[in-house]
DSSP file (Angstrom, degrees, kcal/mol; ACC not computed):
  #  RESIDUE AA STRUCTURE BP1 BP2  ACC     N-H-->O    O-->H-N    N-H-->O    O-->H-N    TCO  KAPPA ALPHA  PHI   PSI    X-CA   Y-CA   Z-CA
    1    1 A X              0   0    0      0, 0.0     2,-0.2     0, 0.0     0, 0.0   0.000 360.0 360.0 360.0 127.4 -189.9  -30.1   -9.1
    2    2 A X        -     0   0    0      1,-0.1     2,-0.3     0, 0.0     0, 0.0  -0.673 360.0-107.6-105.0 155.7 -187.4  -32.8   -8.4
    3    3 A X        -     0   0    0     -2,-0.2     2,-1.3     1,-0.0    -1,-0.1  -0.535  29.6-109.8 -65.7 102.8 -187.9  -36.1   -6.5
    4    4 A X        -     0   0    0     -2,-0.3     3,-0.1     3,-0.0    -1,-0.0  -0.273  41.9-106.7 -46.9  91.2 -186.4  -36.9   -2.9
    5    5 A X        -     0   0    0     -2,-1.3     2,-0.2     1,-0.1     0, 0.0   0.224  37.4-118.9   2.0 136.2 -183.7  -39.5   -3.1
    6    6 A X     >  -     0   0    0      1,-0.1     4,-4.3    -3,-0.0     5,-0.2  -0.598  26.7-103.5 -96.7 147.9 -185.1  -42.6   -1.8
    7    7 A X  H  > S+     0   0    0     -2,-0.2     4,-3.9     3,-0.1     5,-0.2   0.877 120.8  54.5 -36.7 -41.4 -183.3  -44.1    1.4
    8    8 A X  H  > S+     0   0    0      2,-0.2     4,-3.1     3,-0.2     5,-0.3   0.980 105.9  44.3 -48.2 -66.4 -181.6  -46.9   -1.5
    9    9 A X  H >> S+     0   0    0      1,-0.3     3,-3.3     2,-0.3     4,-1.7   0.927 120.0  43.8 -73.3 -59.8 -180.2  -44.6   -3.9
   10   10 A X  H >< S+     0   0    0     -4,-4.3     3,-0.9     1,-0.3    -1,-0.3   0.900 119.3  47.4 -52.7 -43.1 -178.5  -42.4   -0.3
   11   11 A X  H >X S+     0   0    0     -4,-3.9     3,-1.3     1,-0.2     4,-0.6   0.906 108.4  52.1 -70.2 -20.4 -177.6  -45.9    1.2
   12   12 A X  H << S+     0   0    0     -3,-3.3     4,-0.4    -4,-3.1    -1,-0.2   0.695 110.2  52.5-103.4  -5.3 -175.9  -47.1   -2.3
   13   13 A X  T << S+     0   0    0     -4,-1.7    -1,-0.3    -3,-0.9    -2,-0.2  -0.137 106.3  52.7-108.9  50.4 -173.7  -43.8   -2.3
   14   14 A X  T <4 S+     0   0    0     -3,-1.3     3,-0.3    -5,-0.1    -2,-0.2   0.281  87.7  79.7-120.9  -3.0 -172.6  -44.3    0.8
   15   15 A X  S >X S+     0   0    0     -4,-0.6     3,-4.9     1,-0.2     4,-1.6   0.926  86.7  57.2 -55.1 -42.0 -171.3  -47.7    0.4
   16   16 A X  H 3> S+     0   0    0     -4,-0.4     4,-0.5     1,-0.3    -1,-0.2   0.722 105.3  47.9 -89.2  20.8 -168.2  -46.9   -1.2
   17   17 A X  H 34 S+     0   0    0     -3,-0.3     4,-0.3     2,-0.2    -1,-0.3   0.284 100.0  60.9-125.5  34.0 -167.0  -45.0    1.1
   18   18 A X  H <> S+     0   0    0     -3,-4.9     4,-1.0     2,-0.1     5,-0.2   0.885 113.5  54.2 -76.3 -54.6 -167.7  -47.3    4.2
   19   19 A X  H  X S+     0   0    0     -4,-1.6     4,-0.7     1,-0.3    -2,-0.2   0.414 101.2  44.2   0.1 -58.8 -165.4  -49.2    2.0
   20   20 A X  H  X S+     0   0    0     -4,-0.5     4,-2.9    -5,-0.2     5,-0.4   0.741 118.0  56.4 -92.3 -42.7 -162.5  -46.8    1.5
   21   21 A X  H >> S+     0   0    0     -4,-0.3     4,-1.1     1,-0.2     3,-0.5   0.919 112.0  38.8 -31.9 -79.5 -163.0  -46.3    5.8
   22   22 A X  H 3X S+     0   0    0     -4,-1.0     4,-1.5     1,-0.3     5,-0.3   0.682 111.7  59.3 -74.2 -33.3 -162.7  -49.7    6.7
   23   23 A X  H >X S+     0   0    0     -4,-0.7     4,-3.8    -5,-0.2     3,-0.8   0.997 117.4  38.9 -49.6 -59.6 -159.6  -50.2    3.8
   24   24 A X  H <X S+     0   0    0     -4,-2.9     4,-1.4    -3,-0.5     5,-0.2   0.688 108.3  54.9 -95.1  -5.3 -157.8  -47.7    5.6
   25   25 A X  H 3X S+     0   0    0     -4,-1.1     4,-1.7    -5,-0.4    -1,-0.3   0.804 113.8  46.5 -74.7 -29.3 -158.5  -48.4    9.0
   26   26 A X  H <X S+     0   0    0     -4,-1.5     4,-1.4    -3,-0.8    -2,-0.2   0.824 108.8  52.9 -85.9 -43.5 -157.3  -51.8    8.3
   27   27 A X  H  X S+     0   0    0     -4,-3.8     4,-2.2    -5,-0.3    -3,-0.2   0.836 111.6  48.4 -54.2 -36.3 -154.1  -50.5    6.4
   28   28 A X  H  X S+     0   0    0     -4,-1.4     4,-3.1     2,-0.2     5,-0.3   0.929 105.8  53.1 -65.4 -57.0 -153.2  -48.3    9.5
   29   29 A X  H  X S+     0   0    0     -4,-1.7     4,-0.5    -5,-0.2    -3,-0.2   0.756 113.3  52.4 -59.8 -16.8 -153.8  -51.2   12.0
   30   30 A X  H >X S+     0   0    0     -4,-1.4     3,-2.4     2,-0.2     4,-0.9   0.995 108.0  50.1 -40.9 -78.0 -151.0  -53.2    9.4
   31   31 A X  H 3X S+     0   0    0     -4,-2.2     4,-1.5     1,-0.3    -2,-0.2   0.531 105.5  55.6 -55.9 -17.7 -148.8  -50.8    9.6
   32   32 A X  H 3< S+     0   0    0     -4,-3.1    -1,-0.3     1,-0.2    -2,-0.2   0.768 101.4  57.6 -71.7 -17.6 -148.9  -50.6   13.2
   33   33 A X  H <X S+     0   0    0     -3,-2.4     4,-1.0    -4,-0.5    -2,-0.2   0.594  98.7  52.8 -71.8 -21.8 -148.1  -53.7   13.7
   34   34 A X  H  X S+     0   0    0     -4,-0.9     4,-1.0     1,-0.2     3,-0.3   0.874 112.1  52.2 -69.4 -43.6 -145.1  -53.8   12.0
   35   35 A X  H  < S+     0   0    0     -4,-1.5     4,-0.5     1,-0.2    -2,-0.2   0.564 101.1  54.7 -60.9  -2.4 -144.1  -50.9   14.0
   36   36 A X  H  > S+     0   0    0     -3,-0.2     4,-2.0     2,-0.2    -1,-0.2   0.633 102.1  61.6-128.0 -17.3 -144.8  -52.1   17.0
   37   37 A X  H  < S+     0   0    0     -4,-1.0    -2,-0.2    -3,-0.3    21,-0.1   0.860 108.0  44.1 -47.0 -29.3 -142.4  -55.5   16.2
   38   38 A X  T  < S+     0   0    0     -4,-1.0    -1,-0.2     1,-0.2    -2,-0.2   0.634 129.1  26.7-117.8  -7.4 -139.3  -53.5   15.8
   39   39 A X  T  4 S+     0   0    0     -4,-0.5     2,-0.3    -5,-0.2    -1,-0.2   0.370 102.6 100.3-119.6  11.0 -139.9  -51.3   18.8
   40   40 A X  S  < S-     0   0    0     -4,-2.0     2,-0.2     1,-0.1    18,-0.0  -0.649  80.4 -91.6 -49.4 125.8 -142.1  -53.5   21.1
   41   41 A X        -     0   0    0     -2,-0.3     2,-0.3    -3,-0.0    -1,-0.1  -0.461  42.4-167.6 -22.2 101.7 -141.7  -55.5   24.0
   42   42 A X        -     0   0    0     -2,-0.2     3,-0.0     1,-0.1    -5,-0.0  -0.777  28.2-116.7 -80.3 140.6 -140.9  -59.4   23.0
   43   43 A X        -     0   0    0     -2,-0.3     3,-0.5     1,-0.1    -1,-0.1  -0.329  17.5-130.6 -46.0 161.8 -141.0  -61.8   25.6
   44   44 A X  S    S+     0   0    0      1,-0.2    -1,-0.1    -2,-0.0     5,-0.1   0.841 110.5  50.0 -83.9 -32.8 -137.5  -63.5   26.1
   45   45 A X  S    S+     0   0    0     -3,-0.0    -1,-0.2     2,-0.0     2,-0.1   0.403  88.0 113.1 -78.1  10.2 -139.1  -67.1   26.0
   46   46 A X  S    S-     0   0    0     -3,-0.5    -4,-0.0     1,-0.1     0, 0.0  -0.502  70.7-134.4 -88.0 150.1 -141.1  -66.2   22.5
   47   47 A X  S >  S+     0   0    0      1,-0.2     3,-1.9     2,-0.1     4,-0.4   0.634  95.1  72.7 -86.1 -29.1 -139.9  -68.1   19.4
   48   48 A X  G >  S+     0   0    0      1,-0.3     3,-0.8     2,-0.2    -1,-0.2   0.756  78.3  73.1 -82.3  -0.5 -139.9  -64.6   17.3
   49   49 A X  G 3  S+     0   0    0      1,-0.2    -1,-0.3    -5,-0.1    -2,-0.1   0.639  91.8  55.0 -78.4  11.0 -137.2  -63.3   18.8
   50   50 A X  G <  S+     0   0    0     -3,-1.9     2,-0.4     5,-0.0    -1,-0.2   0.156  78.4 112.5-106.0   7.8 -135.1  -65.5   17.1
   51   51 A X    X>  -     0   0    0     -3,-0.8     3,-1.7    -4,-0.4     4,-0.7  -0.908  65.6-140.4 -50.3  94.0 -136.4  -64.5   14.0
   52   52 A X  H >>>S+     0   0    0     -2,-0.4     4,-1.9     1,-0.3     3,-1.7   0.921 102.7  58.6 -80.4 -60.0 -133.5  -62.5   11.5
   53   53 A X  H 3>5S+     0   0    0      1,-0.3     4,-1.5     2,-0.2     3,-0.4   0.749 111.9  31.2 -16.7 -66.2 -136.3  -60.3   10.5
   54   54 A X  H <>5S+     0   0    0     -3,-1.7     4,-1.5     1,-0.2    -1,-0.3   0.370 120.2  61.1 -99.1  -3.3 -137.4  -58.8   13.9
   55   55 A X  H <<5S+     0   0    0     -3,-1.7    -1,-0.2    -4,-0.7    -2,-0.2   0.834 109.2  38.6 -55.4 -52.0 -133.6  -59.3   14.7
   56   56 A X  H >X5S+     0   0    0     -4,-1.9     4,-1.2    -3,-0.4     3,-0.7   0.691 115.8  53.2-106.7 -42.0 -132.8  -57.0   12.1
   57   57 A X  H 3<<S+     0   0    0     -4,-1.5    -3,-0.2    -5,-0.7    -2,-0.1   0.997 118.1  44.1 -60.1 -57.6 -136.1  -54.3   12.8
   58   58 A X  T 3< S+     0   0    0     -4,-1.5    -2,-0.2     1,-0.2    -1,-0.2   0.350 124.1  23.6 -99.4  39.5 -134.9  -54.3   16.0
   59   59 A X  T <4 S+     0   0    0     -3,-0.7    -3,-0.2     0, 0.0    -1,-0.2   0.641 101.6  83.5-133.0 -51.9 -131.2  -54.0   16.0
   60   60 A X  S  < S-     0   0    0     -4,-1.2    -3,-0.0     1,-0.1     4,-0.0   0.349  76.7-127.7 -44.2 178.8 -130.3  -52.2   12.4
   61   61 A X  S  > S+     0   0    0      3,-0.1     4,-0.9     2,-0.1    -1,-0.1   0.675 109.8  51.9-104.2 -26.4 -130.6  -48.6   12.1
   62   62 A X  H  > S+     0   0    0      2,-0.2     4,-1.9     3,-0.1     3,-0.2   0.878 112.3  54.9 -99.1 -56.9 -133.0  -48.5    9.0
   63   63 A X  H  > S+     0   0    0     -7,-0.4     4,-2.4     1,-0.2     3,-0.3   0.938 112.4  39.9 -39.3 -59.7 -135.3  -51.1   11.2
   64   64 A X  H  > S+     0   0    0     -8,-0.3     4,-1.2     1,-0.2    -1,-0.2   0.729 115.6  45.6 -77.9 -14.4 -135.6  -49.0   14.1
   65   65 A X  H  X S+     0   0    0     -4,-0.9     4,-1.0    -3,-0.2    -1,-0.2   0.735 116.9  47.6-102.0 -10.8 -136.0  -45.9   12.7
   66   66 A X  H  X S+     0   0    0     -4,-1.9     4,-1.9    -3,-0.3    -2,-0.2   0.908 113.9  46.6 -67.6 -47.1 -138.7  -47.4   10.1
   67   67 A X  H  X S+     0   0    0     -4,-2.4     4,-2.3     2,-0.2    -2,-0.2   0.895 110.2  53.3 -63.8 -52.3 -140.5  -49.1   12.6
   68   68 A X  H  X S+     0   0    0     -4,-1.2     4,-1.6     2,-0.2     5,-0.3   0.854 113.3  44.1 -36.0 -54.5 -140.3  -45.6   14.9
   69   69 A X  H >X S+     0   0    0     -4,-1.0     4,-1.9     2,-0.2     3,-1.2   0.938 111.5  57.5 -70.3 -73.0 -142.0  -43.3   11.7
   70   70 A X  H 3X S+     0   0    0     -4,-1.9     4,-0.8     1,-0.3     5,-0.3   0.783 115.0  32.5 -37.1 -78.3 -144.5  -46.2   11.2
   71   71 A X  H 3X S+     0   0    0     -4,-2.3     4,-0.5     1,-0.2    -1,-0.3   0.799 127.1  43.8 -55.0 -33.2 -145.8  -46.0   14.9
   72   72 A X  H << S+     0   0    0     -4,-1.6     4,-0.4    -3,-1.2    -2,-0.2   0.908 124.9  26.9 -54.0 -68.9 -145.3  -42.3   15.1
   73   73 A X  H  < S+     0   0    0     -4,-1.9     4,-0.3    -5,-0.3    -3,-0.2   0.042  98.3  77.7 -92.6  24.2 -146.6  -41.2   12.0
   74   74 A X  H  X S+     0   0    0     -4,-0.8     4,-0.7    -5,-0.4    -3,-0.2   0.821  95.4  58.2-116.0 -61.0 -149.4  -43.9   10.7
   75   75 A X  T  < S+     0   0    0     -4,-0.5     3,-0.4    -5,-0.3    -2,-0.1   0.697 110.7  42.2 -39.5 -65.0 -152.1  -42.1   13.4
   76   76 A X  T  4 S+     0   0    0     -4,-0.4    -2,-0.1     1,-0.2    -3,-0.1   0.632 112.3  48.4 -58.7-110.7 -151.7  -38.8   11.8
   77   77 A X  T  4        0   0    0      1,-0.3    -1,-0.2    -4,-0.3    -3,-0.1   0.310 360.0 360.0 -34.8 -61.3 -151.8  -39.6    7.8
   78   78 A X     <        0   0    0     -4,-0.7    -1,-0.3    -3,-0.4    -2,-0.2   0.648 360.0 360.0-103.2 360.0 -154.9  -41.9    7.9
């Protein structure tokens, strides 16, 4: 006759995958934020539109269409 798992042992295999949740909940919310520079609404008086970076996300072709899959495709994957 085997033992019931104590509440520890179930809570201490289920840490690491609160772990691996919150990693990729936090990796998605990156990557949306990068997307959402190069196709977002800047203010005109903000000091980051004068940035070559967000210049370059949002004017380039490679920028806009990275920034576009990023916001598009980062719900779905994670």
């Amino acid at each position: 006759m085997t033992a019931l798992p104590s509440a520890r042992q179930e809570r201490a295999a289920a840490e690491p995958r609160t772990w691996i949740a919150i990693l990729e909940g936090f990796l998605g919310s990156l990557l949306i934020l990068v997307g959402s520079v190069g196709v977002g609404w800047i203010a005109n008086g903000s000091p980051m539109i004068r940035n070559s970076l967000v210049i370059a996300m949002r004017t380039e072709g490679f920028g806009v269409m990275s920034s576009t899959v990023l916001l598009a495709e980062v719900p779905w994957c994670c």
